[in-house]
N, C-alpha and C positions, 0 to 999 in steps of 0.2 A: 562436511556434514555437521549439523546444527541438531541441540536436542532442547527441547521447551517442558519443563518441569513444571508439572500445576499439582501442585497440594493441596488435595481436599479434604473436606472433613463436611458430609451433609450437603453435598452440592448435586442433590438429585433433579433437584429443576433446572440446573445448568449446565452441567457436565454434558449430554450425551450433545447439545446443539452447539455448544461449543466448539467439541471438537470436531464436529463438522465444519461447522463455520472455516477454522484453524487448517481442515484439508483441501476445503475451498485454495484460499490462502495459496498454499502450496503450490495446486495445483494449476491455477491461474499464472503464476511466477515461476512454476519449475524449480522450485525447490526441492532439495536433498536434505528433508527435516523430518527426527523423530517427536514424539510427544509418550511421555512420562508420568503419570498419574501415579503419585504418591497419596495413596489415601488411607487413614489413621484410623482403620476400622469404624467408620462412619455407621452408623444404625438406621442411618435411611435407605440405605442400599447402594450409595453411590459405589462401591467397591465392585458391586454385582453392575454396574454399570460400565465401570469402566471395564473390568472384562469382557462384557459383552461387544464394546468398540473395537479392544485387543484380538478378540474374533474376527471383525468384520474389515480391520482395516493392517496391513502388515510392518506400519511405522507407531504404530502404537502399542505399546507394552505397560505393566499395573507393577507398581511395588505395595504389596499388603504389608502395613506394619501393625502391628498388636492393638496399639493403644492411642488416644491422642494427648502427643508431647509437646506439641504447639509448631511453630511456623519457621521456626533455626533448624530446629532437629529436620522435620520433614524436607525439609532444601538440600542441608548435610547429605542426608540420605540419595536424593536425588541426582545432587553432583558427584556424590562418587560412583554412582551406576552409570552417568553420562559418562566420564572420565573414562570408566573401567570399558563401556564401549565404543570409546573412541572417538568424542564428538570433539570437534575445533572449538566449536562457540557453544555453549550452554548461557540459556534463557530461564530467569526467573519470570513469571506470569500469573496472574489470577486468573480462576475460571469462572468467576462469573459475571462476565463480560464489562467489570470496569476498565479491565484492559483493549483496547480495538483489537481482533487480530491480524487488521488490515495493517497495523504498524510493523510488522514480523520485517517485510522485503525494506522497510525502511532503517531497519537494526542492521540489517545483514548487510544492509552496505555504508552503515555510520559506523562499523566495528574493523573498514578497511582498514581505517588509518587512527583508530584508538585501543584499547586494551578492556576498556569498560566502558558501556552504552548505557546512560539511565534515560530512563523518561521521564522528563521533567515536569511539573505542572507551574514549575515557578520561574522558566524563562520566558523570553518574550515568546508570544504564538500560544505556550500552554494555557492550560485553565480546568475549572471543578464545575462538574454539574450537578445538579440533585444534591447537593451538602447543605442543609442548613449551617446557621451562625456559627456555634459551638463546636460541631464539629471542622470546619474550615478554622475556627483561631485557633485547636488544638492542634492540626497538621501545619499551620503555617506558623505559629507561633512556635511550636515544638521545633521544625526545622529551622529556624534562626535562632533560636536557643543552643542548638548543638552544632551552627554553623562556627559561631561565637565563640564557645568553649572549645572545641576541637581545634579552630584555627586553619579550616581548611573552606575553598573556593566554592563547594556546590551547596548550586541552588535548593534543592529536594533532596533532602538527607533520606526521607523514610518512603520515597517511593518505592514500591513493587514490582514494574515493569525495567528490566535489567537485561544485556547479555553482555556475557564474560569470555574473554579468552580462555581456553584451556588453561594456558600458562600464569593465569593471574588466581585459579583454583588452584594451582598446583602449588603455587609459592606461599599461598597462606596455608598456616597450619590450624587446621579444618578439627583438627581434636580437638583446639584449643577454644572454639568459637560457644560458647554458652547461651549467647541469646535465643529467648523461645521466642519471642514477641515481634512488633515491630519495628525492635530494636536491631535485630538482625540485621536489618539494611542501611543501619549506622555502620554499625560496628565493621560489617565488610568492605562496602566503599573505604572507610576508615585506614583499614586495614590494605588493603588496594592501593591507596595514592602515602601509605607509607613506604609500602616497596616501590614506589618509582612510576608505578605503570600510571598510562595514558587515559585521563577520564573524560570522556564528552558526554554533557547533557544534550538532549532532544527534546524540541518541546511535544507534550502529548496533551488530548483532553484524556482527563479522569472522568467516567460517568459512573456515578452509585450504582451498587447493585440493583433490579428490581424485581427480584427470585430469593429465597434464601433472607441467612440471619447474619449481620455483620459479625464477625470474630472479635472486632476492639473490644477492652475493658478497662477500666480503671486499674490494672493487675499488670496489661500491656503498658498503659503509660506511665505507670512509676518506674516500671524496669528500664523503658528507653530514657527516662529521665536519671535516672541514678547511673545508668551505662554509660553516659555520654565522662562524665568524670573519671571515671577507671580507666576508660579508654586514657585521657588526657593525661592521668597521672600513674602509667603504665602498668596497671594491677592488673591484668589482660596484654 
């Protein structure tokens, strides 16, 4: 059993087609998968929406948290509810459809024979659409910045599309993890191929959102840019 964690914050245009889409998925493939909406008390109602799926559908369930903490915390949260119910594989995910969720039966069986599943935009096969200039040399530039420093093999440091073995949540210590930003998905893979475990990328298309307001800020990118060094020189 697999559980796919989507933190929202204001994702009222995307949320409720999503996870249809997502039980499509399922259903098609026969999968034994929950879905997790962690939402940060959103003022657009997305919270009233994902309860309202929690209603209608019996593998989806809502963690209400107070306030929004940003994209580490929200996860945090999420994989300890997965953990505490028992899932094998927990999935990181966006919900507004820059992740496919036609790629899900393609995780679930690249996680046979690895510990960690990213989805890669920067192997061969991947790629970005809808990004302008600036935003593509900030994620790709950014991720061979902290390939560099870190001194480790993957290609898409700050991707978002993820799924983890139990056992490789279990071995990181999950108090200790402070990143809010998109640093978060440094810092864990990071964290991941220190203890040993097995990482395969996959290549994915990333497609921008076209609902909704990007989360990035100049506040996320200093933080994964000054992360990448603590990580390196063990202050973390």
């Amino acid at each position: 059993m697999f559980t796919i964690v989507l933190p929202t914050y204001n994702e009222c245009e995307n949320l409720e087609r999503f996870v249809t889409v997502l039980e499509g998925v399922f259903a098609a493939h026969g999968l034994d998968g929950r879905i997790l909406v962690v939402d940060d008390n959103s003022p657009d109602g997305t919270g009233r929406i994902a309860d309202s799926l929690a209603g209608r559908y019996d593998n989806v369930s809502v963690l209400h948290r107070p306030r929004k903490q940003g994209l580490g915390p929200a996860y945090i949260a999420g994989f300890r509810k997965a953990l505490a119910d028992g899932s094998s594989y927990i999935f990181e995910m966006d919900s507004d459809f820059s992740h496919d969720p036609a790629y899900v039966p393609r995780f679930i069986e690249a996680i046979q024979d690895a510990d960690l599943v990213l989805g890669s935009r920067y192997v061969p096969g991947g790629k970005v659409e809808n990004w302008g200039f600036t935003r593509r040399l900030i994620s790709r530039g950014g991720g061979i910045y902290a390939r560099l420093i870190l001194g480790i093999p993957v290609r898409d440091l700050t991707g978002g599309l993820k799924c983890f073995r139990r056992e490789v949540l279990e071995a990181i210590d999950l108090d200790s993890v402070s990143s809010q930003g998109y640093g978060f998905q440094i810092e864990l893979t990071y964290r991941a191929i220190r203890k040993g475990f097995r990482v395969k990328e996959i290549p994915i298309t990333f497609t921008d959102r076209q609902e909704g307001e990007s989360k990035m800020s100049r506040r996320i990118v200093f933080e994964a840019a000054t992360l990448v060094w603590k990580l390196r020189f063990g202050s973390r």
